[in-house]
Z-matrix of the N, CA and C atoms (Angstrom, degrees):
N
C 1 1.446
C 2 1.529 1 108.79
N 3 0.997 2 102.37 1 131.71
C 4 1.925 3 110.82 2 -174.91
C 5 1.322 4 90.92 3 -107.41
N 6 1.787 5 134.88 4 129.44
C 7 0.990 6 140.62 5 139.22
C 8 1.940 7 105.69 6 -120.62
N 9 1.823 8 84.39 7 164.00
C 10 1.755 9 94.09 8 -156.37
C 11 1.517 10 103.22 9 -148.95
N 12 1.570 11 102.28 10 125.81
C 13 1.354 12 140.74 11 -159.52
C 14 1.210 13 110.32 12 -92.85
N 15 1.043 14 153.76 13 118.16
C 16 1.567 15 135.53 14 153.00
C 17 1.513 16 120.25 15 -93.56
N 18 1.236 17 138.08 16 92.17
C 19 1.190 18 132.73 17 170.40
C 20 1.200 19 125.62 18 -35.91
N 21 1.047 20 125.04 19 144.63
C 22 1.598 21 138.20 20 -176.93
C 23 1.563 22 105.11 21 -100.68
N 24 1.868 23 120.16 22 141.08
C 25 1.755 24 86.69 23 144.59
C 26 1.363 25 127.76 24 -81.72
N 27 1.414 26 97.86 25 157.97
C 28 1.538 27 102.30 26 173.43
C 29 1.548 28 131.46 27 -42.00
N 30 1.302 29 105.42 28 171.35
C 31 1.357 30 111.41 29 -152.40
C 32 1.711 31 104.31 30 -132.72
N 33 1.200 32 93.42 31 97.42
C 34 2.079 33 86.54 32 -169.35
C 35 1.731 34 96.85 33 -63.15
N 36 1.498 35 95.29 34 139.30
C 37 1.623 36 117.51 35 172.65
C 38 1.611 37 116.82 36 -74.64
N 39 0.703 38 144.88 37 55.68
C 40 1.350 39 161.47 38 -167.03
C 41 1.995 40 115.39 39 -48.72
N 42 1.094 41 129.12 40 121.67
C 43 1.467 42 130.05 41 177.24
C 44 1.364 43 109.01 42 -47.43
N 45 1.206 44 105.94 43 116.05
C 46 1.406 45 129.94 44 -174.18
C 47 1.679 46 112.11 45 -82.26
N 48 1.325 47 130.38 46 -8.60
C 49 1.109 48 137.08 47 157.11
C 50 1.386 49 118.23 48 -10.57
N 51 1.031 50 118.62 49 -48.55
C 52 2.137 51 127.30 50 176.85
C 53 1.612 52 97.73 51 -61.27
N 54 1.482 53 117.77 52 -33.49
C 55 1.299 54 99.30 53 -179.40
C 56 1.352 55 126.37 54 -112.32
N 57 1.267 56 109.20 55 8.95
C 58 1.630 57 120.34 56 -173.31
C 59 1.956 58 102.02 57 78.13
N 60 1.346 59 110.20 58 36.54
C 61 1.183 60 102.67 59 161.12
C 62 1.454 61 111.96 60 -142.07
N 63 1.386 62 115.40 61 178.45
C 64 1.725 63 122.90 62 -165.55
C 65 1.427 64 81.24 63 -78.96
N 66 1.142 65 133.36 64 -95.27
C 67 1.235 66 125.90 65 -163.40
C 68 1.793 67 134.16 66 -102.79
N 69 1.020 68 133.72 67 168.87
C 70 1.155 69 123.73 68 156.76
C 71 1.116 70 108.76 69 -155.56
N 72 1.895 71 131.84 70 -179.28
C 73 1.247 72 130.99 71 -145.30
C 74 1.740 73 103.61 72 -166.34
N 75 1.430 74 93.93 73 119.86
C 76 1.496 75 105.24 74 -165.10
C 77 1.873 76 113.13 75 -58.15
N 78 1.315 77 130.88 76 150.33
C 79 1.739 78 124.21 77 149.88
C 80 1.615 79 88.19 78 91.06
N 81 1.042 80 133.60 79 2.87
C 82 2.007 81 119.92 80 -170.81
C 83 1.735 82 84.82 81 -74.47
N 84 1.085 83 160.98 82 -31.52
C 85 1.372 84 141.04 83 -171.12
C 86 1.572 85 99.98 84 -46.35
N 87 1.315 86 116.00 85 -29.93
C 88 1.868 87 110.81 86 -157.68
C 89 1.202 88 83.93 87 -95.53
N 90 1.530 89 141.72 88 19.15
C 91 1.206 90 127.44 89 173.37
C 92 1.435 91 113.95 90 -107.91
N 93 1.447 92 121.35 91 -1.22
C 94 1.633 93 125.01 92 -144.29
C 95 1.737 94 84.97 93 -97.94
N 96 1.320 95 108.62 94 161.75
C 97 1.416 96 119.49 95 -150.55
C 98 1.190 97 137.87 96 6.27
N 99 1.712 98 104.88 97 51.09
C 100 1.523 99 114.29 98 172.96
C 101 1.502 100 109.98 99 -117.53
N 102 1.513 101 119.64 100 119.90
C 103 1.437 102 133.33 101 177.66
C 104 1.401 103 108.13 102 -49.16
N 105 1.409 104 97.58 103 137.34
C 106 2.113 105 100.09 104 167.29
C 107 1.920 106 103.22 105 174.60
N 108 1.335 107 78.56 106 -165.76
C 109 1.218 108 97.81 107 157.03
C 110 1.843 109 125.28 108 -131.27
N 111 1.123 110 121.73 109 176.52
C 112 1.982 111 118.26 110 -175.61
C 113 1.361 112 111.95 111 -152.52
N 114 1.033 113 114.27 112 166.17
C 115 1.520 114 115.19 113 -177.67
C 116 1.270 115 96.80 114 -134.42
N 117 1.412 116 127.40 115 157.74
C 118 1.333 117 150.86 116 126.27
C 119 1.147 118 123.07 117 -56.94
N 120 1.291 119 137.48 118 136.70
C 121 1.674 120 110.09 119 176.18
C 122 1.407 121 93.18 120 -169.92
N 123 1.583 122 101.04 121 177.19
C 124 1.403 123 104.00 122 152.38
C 125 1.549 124 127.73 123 -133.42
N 126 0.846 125 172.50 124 -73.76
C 127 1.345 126 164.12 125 168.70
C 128 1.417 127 134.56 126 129.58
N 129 1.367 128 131.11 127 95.56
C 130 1.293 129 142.06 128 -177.79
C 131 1.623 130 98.95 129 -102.54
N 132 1.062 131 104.26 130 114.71
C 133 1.631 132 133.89 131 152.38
C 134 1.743 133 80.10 132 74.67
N 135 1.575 134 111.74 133 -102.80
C 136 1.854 135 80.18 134 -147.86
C 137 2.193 136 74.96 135 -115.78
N 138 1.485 137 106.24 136 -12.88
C 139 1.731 138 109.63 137 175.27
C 140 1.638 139 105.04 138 -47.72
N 141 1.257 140 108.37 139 147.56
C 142 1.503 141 148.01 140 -176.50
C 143 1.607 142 99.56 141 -95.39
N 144 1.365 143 147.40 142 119.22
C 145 1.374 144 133.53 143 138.08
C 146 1.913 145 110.54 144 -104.95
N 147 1.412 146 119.38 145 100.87
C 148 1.404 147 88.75 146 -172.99
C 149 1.532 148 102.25 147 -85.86
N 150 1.476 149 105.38 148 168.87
C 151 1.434 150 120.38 149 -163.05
C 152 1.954 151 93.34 150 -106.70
N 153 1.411 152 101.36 151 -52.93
C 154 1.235 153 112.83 152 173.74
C 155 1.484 154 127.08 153 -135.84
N 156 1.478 155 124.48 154 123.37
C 157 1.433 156 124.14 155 -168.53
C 158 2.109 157 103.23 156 -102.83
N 159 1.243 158 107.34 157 145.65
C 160 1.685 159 95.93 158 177.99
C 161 1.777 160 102.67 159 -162.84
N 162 0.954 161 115.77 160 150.88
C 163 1.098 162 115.73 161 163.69
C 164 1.408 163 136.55 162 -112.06
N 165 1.371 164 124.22 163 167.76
C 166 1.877 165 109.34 164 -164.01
C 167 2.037 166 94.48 165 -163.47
N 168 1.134 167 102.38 166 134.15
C 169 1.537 168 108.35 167 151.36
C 170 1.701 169 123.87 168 -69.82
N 171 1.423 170 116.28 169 -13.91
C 172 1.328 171 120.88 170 149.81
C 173 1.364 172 120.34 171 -133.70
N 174 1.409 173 103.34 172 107.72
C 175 1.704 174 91.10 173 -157.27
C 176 1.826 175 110.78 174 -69.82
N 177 1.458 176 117.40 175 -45.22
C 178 1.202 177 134.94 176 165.53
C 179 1.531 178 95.83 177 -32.17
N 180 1.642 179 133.64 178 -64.99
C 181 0.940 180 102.88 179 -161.54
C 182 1.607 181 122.06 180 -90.99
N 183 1.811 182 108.53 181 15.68
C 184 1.044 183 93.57 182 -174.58
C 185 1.799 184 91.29 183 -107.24
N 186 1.201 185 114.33 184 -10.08
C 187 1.358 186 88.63 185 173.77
C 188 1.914 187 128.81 186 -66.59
N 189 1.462 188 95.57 187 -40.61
C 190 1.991 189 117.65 188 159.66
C 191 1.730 190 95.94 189 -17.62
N 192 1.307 191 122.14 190 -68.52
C 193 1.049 192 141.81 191 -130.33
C 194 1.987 193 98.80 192 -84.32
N 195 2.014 194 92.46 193 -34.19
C 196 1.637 195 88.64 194 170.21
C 197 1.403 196 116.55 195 -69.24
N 198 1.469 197 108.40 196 -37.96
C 199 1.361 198 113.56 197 178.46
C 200 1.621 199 128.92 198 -71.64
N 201 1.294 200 98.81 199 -7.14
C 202 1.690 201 95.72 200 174.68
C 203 1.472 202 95.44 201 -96.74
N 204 1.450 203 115.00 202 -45.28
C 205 1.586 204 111.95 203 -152.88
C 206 2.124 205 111.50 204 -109.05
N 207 1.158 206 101.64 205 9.72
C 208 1.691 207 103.58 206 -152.37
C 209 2.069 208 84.92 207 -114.89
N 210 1.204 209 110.71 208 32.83
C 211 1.485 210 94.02 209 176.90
C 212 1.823 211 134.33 210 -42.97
N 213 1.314 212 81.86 211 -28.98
C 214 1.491 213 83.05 212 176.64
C 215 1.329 214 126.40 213 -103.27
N 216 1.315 215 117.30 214 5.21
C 217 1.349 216 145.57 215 149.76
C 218 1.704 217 108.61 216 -67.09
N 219 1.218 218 119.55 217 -47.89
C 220 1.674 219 136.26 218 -177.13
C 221 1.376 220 96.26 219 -54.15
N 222 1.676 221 115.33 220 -71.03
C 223 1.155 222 142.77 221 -150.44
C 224 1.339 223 103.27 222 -51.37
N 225 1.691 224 102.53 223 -48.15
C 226 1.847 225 111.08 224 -165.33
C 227 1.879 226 108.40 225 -71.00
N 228 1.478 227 97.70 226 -36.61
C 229 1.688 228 108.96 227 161.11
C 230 1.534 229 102.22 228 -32.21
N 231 1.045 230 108.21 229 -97.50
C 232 1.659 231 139.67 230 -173.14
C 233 1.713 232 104.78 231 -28.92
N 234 1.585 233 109.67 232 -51.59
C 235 1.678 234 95.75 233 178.25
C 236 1.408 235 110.79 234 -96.70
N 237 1.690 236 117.40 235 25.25
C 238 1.843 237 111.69 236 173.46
C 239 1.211 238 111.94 237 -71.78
N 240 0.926 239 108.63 238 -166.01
C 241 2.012 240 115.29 239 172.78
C 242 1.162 241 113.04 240 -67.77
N 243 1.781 242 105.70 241 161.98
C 244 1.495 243 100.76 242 -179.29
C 245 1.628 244 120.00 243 -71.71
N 246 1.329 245 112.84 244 158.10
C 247 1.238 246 111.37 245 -158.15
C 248 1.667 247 90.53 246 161.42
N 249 1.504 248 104.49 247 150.90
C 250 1.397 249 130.92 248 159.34
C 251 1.307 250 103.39 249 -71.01
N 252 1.521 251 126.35 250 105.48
C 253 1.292 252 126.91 251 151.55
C 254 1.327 253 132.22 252 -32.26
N 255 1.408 254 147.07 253 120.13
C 256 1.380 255 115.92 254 172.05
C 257 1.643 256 89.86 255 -151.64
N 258 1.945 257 94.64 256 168.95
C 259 1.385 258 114.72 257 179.23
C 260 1.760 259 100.59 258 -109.34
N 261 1.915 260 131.27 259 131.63
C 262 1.203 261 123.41 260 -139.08
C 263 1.952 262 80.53 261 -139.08
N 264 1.528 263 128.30 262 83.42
C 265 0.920 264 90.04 263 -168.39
C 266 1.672 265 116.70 264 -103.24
N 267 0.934 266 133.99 265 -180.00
C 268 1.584 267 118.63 266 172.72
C 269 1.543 268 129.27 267 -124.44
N 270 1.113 269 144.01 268 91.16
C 271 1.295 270 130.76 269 -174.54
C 272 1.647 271 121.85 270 -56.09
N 273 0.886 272 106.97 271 141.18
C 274 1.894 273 129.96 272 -177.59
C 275 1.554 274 96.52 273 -89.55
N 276 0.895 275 133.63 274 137.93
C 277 1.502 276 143.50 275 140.76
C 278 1.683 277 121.87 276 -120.59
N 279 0.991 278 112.41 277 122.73
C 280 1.520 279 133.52 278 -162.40
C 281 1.652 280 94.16 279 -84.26
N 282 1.952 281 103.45 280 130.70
C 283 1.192 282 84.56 281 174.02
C 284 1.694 283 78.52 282 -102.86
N 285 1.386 284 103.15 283 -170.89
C 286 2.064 285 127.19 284 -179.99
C 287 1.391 286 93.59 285 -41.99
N 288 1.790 287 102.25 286 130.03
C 289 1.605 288 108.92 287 173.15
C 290 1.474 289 129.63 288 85.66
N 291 1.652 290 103.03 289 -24.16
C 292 1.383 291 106.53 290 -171.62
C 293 1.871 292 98.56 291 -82.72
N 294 1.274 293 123.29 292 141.89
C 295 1.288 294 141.80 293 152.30
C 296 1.523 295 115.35 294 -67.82
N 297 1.382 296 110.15 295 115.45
C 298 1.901 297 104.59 296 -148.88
C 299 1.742 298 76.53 297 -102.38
N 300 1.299 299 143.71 298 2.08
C 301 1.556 300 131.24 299 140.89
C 302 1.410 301 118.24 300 -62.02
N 303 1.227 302 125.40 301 -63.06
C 304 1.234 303 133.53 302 159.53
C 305 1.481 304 112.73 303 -20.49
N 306 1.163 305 93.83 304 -69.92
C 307 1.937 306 97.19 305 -157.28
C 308 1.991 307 110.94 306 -70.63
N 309 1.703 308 103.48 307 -42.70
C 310 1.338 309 90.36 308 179.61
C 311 2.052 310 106.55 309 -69.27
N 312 1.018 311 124.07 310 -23.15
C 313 1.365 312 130.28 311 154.01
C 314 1.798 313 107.84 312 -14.13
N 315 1.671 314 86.41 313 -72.00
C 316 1.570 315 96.69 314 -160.94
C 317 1.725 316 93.81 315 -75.89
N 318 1.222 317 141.08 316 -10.87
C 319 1.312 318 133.49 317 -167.90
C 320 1.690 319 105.44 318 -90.71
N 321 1.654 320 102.20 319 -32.05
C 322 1.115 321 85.54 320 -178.03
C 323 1.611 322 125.82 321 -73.05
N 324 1.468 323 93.38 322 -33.41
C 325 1.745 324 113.76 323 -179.84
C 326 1.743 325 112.22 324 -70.58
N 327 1.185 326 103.14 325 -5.47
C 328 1.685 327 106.02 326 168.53
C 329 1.878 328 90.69 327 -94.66
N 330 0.765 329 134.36 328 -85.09
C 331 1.674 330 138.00 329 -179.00
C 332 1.511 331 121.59 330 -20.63
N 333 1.387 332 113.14 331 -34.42
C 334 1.510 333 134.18 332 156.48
C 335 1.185 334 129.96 333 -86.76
N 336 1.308 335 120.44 334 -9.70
C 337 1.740 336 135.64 335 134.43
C 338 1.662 337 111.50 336 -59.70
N 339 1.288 338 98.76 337 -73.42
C 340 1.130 339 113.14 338 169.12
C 341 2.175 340 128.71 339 -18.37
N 342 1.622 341 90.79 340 -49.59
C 343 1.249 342 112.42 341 -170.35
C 344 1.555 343 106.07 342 -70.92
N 345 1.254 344 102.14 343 -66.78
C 346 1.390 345 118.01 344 166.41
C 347 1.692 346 138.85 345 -30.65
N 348 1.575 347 91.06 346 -32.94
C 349 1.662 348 99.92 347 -167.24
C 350 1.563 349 78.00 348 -89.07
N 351 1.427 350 131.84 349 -44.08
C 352 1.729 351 126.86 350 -173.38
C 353 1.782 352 102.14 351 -30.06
C-alpha cells in the first residue's frame, strides 16, 4: 500500500499571551478540514526533534484544540530543549479506495515508531 504525505514548512509556535494561552501558531485557518498527520517539534539548524506526533481529519482544527485544551502538552513544549519550537503539518491525499482514517492511522503509528527508534 503506497500512501503520500506532503510536508509542510514549519510553523513557528508563537506566545499565546493575546489569548490567554501558552502558545499559538500563525495561518492554521488554511489547515481546517484538511486530512494528515503533524508534529510538534523543535528544530536546530535544518534537524527535526518531534516532541509530539498525532493525527487529525482536520489538522488546523485539531491542532486549535491542543492549544486551548492540551496545557500540559503546551507546557512540556515550552520547558524541552533549546530549539525553535514549531508546528510541522502534513497533508494525506487518498489515492481510489484508500480510507483516509485508516491510512493517516497507519502513518501516524509508523512516525511514532519511527520517532522512538531515533
Amino acid at each position: 500500500m503506497e500512501l503520500s504525505i506532503k510536508w509542510h514548512r514549519p510553523i513557528a509556535l508563537v506566545d499565546g499571551d493575546k489569548h490567554n494561552l501558552i502558545y499559538v501558531a500563525d495561518g492554521l485557518d488554511s489547515w481546517e478540514n484538511v486530512p494528515g498527520v503533524y508534529m510538534f517539534a523543535r528544530m536546530f539548524n535544518d534537524e527535526v526533534f518531534p516532541l509530539y506526533i498525532g493525527k487529525a481529519e482536520s489538522i488546523g482544527g485539531r491542532a486549535w484544540q491542543h492549544f486551548k485544551n492540551s496545557t500540559k502538552l503546551m507546557t512540556s513544549i515550552k520547558k524541552s530543549a533549546k530549539g525553535a519550537r514549531v508546528f510541522i503539518p502534513g497533508k494525506f491525499t487518498p489515492k481510489p479506495g484508500q480510507s483516509t482514517k485508516k491510512c493517516i492511522a497507519l502513518v501516524e503509528h509508523a512516525l511514532i515508531i519511527h520517532a522512538l527508534a531515533e
